[in-house]
Structures are given as structure tokens and as C-alpha cells.
LUMMAR-65754 format. One record per atom (N, C-alpha, C): x negated, y negated, z negated. Coordinates in steps of 0.05 Angstrom, whole numbers, plus 5000, padded with zeros to 4 digits. Example, Ala and Ser with C-alpha at 12.3 -4.5 7.8 and 13.67 -1.06 7.14 Angstrom:
2
473651144844 475450904844 473650664844 474350454858 472750214857 474249994843 
***
This chain:
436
416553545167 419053655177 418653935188 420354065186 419954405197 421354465218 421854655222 422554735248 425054735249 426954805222 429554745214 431154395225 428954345199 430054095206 429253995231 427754015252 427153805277 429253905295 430554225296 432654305306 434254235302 434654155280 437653985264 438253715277 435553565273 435753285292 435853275317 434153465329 435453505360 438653575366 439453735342 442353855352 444753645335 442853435321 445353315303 447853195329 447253045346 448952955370 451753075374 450753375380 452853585391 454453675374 452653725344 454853785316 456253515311 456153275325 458453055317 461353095329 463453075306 465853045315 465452855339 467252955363 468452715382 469052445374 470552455355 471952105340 469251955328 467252105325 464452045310 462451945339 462652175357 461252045376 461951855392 464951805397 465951615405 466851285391 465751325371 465851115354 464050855366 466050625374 463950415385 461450295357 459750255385 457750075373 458049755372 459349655389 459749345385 462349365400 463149085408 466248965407 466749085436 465149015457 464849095472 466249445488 465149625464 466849895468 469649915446 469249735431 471649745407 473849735440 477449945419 479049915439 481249795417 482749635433 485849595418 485449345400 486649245387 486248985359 486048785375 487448765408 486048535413 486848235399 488648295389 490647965375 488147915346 486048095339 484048015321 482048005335 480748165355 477448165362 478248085393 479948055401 479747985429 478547745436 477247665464 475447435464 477247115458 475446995447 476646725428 478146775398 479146975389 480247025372 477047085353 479146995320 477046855299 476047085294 476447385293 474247555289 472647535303 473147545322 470647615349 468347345343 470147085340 467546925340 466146915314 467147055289 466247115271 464347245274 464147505294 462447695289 459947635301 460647475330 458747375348 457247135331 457846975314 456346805293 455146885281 455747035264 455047255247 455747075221 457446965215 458946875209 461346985186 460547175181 462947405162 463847245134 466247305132 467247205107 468647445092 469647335073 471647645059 473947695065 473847955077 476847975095 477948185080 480148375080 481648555075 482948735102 481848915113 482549025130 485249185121 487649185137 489949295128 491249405148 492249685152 493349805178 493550125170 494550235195 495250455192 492450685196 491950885188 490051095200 488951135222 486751065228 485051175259 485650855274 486350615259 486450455286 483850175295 481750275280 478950155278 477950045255 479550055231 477949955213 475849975197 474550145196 471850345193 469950245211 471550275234 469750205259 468949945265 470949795260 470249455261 468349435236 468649555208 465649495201 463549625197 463349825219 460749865229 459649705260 461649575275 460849365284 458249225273 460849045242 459348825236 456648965222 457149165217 454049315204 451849265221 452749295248 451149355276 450049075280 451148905275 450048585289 449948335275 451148465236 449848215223 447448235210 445447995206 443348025187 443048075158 445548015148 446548055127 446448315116 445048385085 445548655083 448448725089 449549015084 451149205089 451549425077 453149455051 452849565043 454949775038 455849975046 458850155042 459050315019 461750325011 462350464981 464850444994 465850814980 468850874985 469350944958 472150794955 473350804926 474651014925 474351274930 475251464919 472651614903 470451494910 467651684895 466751384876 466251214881 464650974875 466050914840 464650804823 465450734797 463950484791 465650354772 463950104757 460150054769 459850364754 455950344752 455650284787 456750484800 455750424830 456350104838 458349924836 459749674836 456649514827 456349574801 454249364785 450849414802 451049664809 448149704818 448149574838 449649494861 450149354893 450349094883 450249034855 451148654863 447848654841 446848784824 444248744822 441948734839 442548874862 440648834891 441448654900 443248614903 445048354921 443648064909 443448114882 443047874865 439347824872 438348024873 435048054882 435347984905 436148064926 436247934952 436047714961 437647604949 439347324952 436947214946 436047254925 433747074906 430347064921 429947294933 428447364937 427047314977 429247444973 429647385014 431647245024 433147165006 435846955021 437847075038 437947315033 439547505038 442147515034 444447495043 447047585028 447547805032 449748035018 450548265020 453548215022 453348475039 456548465056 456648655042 459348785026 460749005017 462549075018 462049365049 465349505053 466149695042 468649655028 470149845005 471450005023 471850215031 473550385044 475350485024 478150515030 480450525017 480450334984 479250124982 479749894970 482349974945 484850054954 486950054940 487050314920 484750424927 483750684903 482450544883 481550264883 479750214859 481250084831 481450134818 483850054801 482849734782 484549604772 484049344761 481549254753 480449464739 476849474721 475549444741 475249644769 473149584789 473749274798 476349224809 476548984819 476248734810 476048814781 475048524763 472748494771 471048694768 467848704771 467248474793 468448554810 468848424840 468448144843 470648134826 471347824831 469347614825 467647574798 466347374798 464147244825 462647534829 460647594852 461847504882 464747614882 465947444909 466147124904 467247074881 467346784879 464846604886 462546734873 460146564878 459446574908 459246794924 459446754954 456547044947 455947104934 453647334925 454147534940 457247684934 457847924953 460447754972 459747854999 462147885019 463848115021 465548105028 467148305005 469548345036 469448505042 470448785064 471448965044 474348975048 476249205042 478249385065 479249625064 480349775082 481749835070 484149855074 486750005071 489150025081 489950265073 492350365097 494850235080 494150095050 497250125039 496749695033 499149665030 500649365034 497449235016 496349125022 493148895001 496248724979 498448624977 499948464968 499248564944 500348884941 501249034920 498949134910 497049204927 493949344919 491849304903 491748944914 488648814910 488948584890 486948504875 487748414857 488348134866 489947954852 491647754867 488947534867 486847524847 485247394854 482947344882 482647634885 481247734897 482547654932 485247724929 486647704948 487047384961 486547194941 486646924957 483446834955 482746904952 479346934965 477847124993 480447245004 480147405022 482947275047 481747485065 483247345098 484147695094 486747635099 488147915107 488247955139 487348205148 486348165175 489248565176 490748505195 492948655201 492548825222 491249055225 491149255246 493249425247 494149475272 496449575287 495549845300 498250015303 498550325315 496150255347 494850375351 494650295390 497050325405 496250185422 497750175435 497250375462 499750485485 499750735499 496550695512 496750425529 494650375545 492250435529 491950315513 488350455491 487450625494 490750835482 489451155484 488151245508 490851115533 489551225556 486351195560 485850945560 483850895560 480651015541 482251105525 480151315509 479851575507 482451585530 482951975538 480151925566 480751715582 479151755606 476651705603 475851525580 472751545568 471451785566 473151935548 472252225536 472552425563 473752405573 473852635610 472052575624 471552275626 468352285643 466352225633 465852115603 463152115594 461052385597 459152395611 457552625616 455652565589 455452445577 453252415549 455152585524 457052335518 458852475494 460852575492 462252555524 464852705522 464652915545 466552945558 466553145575 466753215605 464652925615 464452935646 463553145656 461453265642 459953555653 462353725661 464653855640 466353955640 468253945664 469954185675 471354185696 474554145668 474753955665 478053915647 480253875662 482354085664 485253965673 486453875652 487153615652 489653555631 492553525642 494653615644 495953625655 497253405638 498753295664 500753045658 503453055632 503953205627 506553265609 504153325590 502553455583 500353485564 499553255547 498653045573 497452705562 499652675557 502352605564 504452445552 505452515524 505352825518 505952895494 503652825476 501052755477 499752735471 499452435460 499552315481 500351975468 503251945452 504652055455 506851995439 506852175414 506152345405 505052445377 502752435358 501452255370 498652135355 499651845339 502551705347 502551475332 500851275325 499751265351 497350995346 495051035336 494851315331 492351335318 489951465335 487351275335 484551435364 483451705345 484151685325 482751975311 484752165307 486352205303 487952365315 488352485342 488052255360 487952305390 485752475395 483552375392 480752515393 479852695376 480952815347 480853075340 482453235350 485053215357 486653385379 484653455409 484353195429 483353355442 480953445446 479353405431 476353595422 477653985417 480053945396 481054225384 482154325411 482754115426 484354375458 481654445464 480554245480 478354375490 476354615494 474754565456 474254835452 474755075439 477355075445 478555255439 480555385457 480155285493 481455325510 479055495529 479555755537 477355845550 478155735583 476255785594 475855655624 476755905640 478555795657 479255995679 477256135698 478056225716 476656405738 475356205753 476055905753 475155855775 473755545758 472955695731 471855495712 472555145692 475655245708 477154945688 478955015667 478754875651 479554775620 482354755618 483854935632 487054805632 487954775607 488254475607 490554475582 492954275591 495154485585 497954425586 499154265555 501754275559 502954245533 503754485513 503754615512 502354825491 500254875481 498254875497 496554815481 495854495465 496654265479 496354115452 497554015435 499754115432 502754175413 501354335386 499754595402 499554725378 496554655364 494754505369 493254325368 493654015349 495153875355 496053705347 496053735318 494053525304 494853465274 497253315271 499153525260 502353265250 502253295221 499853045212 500253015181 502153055169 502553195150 504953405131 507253315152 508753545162 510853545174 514253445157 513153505136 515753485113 516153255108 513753015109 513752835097 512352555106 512452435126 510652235133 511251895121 509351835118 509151555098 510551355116 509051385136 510751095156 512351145176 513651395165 516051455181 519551395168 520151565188 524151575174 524451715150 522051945149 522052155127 521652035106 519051875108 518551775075 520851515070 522051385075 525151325071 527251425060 527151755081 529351875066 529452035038 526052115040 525652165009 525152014991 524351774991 524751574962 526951584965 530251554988 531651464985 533651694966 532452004972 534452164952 532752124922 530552154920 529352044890 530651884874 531051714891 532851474872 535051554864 536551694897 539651694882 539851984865 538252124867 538552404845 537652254822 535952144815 535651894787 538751804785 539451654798 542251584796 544651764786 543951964803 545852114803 545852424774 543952324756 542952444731 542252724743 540852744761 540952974771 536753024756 535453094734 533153114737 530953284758 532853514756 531053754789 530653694802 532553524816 532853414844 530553254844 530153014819 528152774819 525452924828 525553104799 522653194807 521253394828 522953444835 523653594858 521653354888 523153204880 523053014903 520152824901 519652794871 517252684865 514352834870 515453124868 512253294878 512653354897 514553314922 514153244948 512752994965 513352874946 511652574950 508552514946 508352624921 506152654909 504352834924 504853044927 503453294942 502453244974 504053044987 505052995004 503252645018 501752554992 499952324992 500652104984 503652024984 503851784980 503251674942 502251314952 502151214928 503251264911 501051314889 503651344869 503851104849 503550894859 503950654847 506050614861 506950664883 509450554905 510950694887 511650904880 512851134874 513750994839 512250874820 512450814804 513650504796 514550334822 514250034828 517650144833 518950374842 521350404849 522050554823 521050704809 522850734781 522850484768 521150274759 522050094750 524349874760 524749924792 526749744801 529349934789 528750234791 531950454783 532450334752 529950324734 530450274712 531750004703 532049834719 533149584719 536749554737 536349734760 538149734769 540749944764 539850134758 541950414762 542450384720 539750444711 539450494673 541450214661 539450024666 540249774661 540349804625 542649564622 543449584591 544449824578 544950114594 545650314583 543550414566 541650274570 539150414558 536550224564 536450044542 534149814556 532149914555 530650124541 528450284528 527350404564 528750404582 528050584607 526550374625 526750104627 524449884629 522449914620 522050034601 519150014587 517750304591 519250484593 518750794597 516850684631 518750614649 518450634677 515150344681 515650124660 513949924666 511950124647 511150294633 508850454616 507750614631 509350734653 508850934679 507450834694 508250594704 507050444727 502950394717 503250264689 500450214667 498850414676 499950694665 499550874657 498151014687 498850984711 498451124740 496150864746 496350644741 494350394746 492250544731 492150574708 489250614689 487950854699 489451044697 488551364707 488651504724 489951314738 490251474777 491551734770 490951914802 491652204803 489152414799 489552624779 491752794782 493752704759 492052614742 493652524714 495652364724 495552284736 497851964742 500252134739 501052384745 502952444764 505352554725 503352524704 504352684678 506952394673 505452234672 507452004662 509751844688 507951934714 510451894733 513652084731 512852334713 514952554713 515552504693 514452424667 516152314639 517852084654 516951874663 518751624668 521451854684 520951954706 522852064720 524552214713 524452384693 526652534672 528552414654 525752164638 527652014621 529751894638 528551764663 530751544676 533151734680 532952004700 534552114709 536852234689 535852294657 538152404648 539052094617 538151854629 538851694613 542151664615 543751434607 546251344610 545951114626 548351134654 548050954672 549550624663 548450524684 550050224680 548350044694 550049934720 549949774742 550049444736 550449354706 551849124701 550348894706 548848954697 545148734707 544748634740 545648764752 544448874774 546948714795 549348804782 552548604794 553148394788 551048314757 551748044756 549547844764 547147944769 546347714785 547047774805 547947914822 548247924851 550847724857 552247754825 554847614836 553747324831 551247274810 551846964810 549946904831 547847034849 546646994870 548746864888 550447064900 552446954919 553246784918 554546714883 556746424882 554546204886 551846184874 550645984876 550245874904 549246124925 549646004946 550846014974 553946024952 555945914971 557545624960 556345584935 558045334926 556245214925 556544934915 555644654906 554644724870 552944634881 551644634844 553144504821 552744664808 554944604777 553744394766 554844194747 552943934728 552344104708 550244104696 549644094661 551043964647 553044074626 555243924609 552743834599 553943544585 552843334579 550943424549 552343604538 551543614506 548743904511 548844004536 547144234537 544144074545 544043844564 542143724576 539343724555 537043644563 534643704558 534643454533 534143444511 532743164500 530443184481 528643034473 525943064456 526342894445 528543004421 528442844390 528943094372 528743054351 528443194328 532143284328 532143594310 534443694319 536543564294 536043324284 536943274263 538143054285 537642974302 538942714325 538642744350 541443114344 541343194374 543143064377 544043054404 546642964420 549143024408 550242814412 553442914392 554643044420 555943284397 557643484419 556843804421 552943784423 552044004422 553344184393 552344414385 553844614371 550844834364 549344764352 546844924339 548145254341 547445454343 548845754342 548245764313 545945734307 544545894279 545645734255 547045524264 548445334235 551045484238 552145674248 553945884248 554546174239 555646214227 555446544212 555846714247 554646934241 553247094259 551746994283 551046714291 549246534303 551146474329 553146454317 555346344341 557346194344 557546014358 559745774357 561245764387 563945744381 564445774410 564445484421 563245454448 562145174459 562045214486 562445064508 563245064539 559545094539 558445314555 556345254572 555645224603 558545204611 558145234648 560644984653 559844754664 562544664684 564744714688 565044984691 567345204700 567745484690 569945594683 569045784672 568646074695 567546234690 565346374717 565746634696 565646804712 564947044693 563047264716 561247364705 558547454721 558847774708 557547784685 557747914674 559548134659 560248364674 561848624658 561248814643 560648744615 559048984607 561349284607 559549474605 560549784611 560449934586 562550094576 562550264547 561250504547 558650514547 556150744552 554450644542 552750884532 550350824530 549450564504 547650434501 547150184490 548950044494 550550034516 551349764522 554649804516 555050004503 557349974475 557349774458 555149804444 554849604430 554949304443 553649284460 553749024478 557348994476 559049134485 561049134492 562949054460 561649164438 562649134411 563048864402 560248764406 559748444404 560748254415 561248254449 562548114458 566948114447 567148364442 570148384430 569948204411 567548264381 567348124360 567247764361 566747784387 566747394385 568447324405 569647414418 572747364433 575647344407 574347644385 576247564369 576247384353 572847284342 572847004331 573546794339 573046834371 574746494377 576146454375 578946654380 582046724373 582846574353 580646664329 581446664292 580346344294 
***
């Protein structure tokens, strides 16, 4: 080692972010999650067993999930092994369950494996997954900020404990503002710090639950606040206003904002407006959010707003969705903007969309209809079906007019646009056959 490097390791400490040096080592300094790690609760006695099974960590940014498994890194015997699915591929996947598999065999070892952001790994990695979790070979730790329902593969997902981490709460932070003011090791007891009261309050209320946010903010007041005459650190609320990370201001995922922009997305789709869509879609995109979320709502537009005006926009929007699954971003974003043009300047029609809603309602507000007698289920040969029934296809154009509801109900309005002209052609054509 040289003189470089032994300087390096002496000084690595001080070059650690705050949120890095403040990062607990066991449960003990962990803050917040108490409804999961608090004492008696099944993490905690999980961890204290050592005892780990396959969980799915799921929550918002900065609120310990990283940190809870470096906990369990800290105190199980079990290897431990971390991979983040934004770098990690297949080969890296196979090389960790080939050690895992030597382990096991060898030293009786199991391997724990924490995926950080989990919902980046697309179907192929998570197959890999699965057999190795099934056998009990890998323990299988995932993180993520977005819903595990929609993310993880559904196998994977009932072989796992979805474990739900929450914003902190006010008291936490406090409690991790007063850590960091008097720790004389890693935070800043040496230091003469004023925090002024309107300072902390704005301070807990624009971090949104999150300790890394909290603690890269006030690391950035600090040194970057010179010390008065009489050697203290005043920081007011200006300075940690202008400090304050407010992840994209335009646009936040778990706010009112990201609401109101899927909510004009849609209706500029609706509203055949294409600029507006795309407009709205590389605000989104640019901006972080999934773009599988993003692609899960054109196929609901393509069903709800397109409909029969254009059945072909189901398949455009369900090829988008494939298409963002297989290849992620940056590419993902080519066929999220084909789906979004086609939808936006297709031909509208609501009719799908009003008639189950309407037979949703009637069903349950009435009494269930009987099965006319001649429609009912039977397993005989169609040469000794039920007298009464009416075959379609023993009919010129495969149609016979014949009661299929108890009552007569009408659900369905088709609309003269688009495809569903024709829809509209056909149904005239056998209203006028029944006539004749």
C-alpha cells in the first residue's frame, strides 16, 4: 500500500456522505418501520433468529430499505450477496447461484440475494430466479419503490412476503436531525450548529419521509454555510430551502403532480390531441416514472376511449407494453410514442366501456336472470341438442333470431365511426332480417 492509498483509508470516513455514515448497523440504530422491525414484530424476530426468508421490500425512497439489508448482511451467517438491477444481467444472476450451489454443497451455506430496484429486472432475469428460490438455494431480497403486484414475477411473488415500508414519520426525522447535531464521531457535535426552528420545520415537511433526503440536505447547509464571528453555523430557512433536493419540481411520482399528468395524457389521447400526448409522455419519461405504468394506461385508453372504433389500438398499446417489458429504457420510450400517436389520432368510441358499466350496475342491483332453458349447458352430441335451441351456423349469415336473456336488456350502443360502422351495418342487417 502507498502513501496514496493509506491516506485514502485514513481519510475514507470523512469523504463519506452523511446518509452513508449515518447508516445503521443493526436494529438497534435503524429509525422508523416500527410496525415491521419493532420489538416482537416478525422481522425483528426474523433477524434476531437469523431466520431470513424471501421478502420483497416495497416503499418509498430513503425509508430503510437498503439499510434493513445491510442489517441482515451485518448479523446473518448466511452468505450475502448484493446485485442492483440496473447494472446486473442474466451472466451476473447465473454466476451467484453457481457459488450459491458450491456453498450449499460444500459448507452448508445458504445465500441471501439482495436485488436493489428488483422492478428493473425484466421477465428473463426473473425467470432465472425462480427455480433457485423455489429450491430454498437462493433467499431472495428485493427493493423497490414501485407496486411488487405489477413488477415481480407472479411466481416469484407468492414465494415471497411483501414487507411495506412507509414515508418516516415527523418524530424519526427529528430524531435523526438530533443524532447528526450531537454525534462528535459522524455528525456534528464538534460543530457550533444553529438550526433554527422554522428551518427544522421546513425541513421535515419537504423531505416527505424520506432520511436521505433529510441528511443530504443538511450535510449541503452545513458545508456550505460559513461560520459567523462568533463561530456558529447559522442556518435559517433560506438557507435550507435553497439546499433542499425537491426531486424534479415539475413532476413528482407520489404526488398530486404525477396524477395530474397521467391525468392530461389520457385525456389529450382522448381528446385526439397527439402534441399534447407526447408532450406529456416525455415529461413523464424524462421525469422517471415507469414506463410500464405509463404503458398499462394506454392499454386501459385503448380499451376505453379507442374501443371498437378501432380494435387494432389493443394490440398497438398491448405490443407497447411487450415491447417496454423486453427492452426497457432508452428504447422503451420508441414504441411507448408509436402506441401514443396511433391511440391519440385513432377514431373514438366509448361503447365497450358503457356497456359493461351498464351491465355491471344492472347486475348488481337486480336479482339474477335464469338461463332460458334451450341456452343451458348439456353433453350430448349436437345432433340431440335440446329442442328449442337454434344452431347460428345452420343459418345463412350464421344467424337465427332466438331469445338469449330472460328479459330483454339492451347494454350495448354501437357508434357510426371508425370500425364500428360496420359493427353498426350488421346489427341494422339482422334487425332487418328479423323483420323479413
Amino acid at each position: 500500500m502507498d502513501l496514496f492509498d493509506l491516506s485514502y483509508q485514513m481519510n475514507k470516513k470523512d469523504l463519506q456522505p452523511l446518509a452513508e455514515k449515518f447508516r445503521p448497523k443493526n436494529l438497534e440504530e435503524f429509525v422508523g418501520q416500527g410496525h415491521i422491525v419493532g420489538p416482537g414484530k416478525l422481522l425483528n424476530r426474523l433477524i434476531a433468529a437469523d431466520r431470513i426468508t424471501s421478502m420483497i421490500f416495497y416503499g418509498p425512497p430513503g425509508t430503510g430499505k437498503t439499510t434493513l439489508a445491510s442489517i441482515i448482511a451485518n448479523t446473518t451467517a448466511d452468505n450475502f450477496v448484493k446485485l442492483s438491477a440496473v447494472t446486473a444481467g442474466v451472466k451476473d444472476i447465473k454466476s451467484i447461484i453457481s457459488i450459491a450451489e458450491s456453498d450449499l454443497k460444500l459448507y452448508q451455506k445458504k445465500t441471501i440475494l439482495f436485488v436493489d430496484e428488483i422492478h428493473r429486472f425484466n421477465k428473463a432475469q426473473q425467470d432465472v430466479l425462480l427455480p433457485f428460490v423455489e429450491k430454498g438455494l437462493i433467499i431472495l431480497i428485493g427493493a423497490t419503490t414501485e407496486n411488487p403486484i405489477f413488477e415481480v414475477n407472479k411466481a416469484l411473488l407468492s414465494r415471497s412476503r411483501i414487507i411495506e415500508f412507509k414515508s418516516l414519520e415527523k418524530a424519526d426525522l427529528e430524531k435523526l436531525i438530533s443524532r447528526v447535531l450531537e454525534d462528535k464521531d459522524k455528525g456534528y457535535g464538534k460543530e457550533k450548529i444553529l438550526l433554527d426552528p422554522g428551518a427544522k420545520d421546513f425541513l421535515l415537511s419537504h423531505v416527505e419521509g424520506d432520511a436521505r433526503n433529510l441528511l443530504n440536505t443538511l450535510e449541503l447547509a452545513v458545508i456550505t454555510t460559513a461560520a459567523n464571528e462568533d463561530g456558529y453555523i447559522h442556518i435559517d430557512i433560506d438557507v435550507i430551502s435553497n439546499c433542499i433536493q425537491n426531486v424534479n419540481l415539475r413532476y413528482d411520482k407520489d404526488g398530486d403532480q404525477h396524477y395530474n399528468i397521467i391525468s392530461a395524457f389520457i385525456k389529450s389521447i382522448r381528446g385526439s390531441d397527439p402534441d399534447a400526448a407526447i408532450y406529456y409522455l416525455a415529461l413523464m419519461l424524462s421525469s422517471g416514472e415507469d414506463p410500464k405504468f405509463i404503458a398499462r394506461r394506454l392499454i386501459i385508453s385503448a380499451a376505453e376511449d379507442i374501443g371498437l372504433a378501432d380494435p387494432q389500438a389493443l394490440v398497438i398499446a398491448n405490443a407497447a407494453f411487450d415491447a417496454v417489458n423486453f427492452i426497457g429504457l432508452p428504447e422503451g420510450r420508441i414504441p411507448l410514442a408509436e402506441a401514443t400517436v396511433y391511440l391519440a389520432t385513432a377514431p373514438k368510441s366509448n361503447t365497450a366501456y358503457e356497456a359493461i358499466n351498464k351491465a355491471m350496475a344492472y347486475v348488481e342491483s337486480s336479482r339474477s336472470l335464469q338461463v332460458p332453458e334451450h341456452l343451458k349447458n348439456i353433453h350430448i352430441s349436437r345432433e340431440n341438442l335440446k329442442e328449442g335451441y337454434k344452431y347460428p351456423h345452420d343459418y345463412q349469415g350464421a344467424y337465427v333470431d332466438q331469445k338469449y336473456l330472460e328479459k330483454d336488456l339492451s347494454f350495448y350502443k354501437a357508434k357510426d365511426q371508425g370500425y364500428e360502422k360496420n359493427i353498426v351495418a350488421r346489427i341494422n342487417f339482422l334487425k332487418n332480417k328479423n323483420k323479413a
